[in-house]
C-alpha positions in Angstrom: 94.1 98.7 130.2 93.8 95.9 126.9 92.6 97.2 123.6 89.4 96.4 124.1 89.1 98.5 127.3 90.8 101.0 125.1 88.7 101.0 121.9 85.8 100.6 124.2 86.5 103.6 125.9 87.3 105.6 123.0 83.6 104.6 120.9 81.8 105.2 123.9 83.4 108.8 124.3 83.5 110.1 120.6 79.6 108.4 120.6 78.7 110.7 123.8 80.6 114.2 122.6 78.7 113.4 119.1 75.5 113.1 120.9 76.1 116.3 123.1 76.7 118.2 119.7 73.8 116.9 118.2 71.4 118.3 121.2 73.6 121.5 121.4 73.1 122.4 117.5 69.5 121.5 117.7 68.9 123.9 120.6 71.4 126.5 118.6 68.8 125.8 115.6 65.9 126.5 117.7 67.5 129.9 118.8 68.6 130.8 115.5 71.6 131.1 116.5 75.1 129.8 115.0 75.4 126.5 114.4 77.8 123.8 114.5 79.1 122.6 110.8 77.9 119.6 109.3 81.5 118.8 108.2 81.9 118.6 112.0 79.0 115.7 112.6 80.8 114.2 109.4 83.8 114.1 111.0 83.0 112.8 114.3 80.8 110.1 112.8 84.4 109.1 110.6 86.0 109.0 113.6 83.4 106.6 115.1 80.5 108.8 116.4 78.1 107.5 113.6 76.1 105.9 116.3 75.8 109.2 118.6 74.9 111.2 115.5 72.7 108.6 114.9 70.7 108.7 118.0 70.7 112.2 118.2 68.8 112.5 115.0 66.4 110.3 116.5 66.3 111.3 119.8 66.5 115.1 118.9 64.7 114.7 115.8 67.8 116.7 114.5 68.9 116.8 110.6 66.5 114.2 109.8 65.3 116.2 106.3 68.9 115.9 105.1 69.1 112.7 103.0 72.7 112.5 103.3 72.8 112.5 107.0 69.7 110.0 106.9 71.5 107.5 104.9 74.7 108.5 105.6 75.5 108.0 108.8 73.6 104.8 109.4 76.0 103.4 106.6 79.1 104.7 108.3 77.6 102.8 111.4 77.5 99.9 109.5 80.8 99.8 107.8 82.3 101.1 111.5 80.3 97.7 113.1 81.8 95.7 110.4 85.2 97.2 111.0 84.9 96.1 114.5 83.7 92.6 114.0 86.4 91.6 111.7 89.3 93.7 114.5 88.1 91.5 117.4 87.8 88.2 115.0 90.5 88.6 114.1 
């Protein structure tokens, strides 16, 4: 496996655990039950699962009255993106 095959694999799996979170707190939220830490969606979107956070908001319409998470994360995606142009261009 090259880095790309790698990296790729690694995005795409942080991106999907992110996601899965994002659906299990929302239905933890709906249940009033306990819920997953924000510092833990912080995290993961740090460690590159911006974009799955991302989508879950959207998808899930999960933690989109938090400002921070609203312009947060899509500005980690961004910087991550970036990141990743200038890796492979490089």
């Amino acid at each position: 496996m090259n880095e790309w095959d790698t990296i790729l694999f690694y995005i795409v799996g942080v991106n999907a655990i992110t996601f899965y979170l994002m659906a299990r707190d929302k239905s933890k939220a709906k249940k009033q039950e306990y819920r997953i830490p924000e510092r833990t969606f912080w995290l993961l979107g740090v460690l590159g699962g911006a974009a799955g956070c991302y989508l879950g908001m959207r998808v899930f319409r999960h933690k989109t009255k938090h400002r921070s998470f609203m312009i947060g994360m899509p500005l980690i995606l961004m910087i991550q993106l970036i990141g990743l142009v200038f890796f492979f261009l490089s």
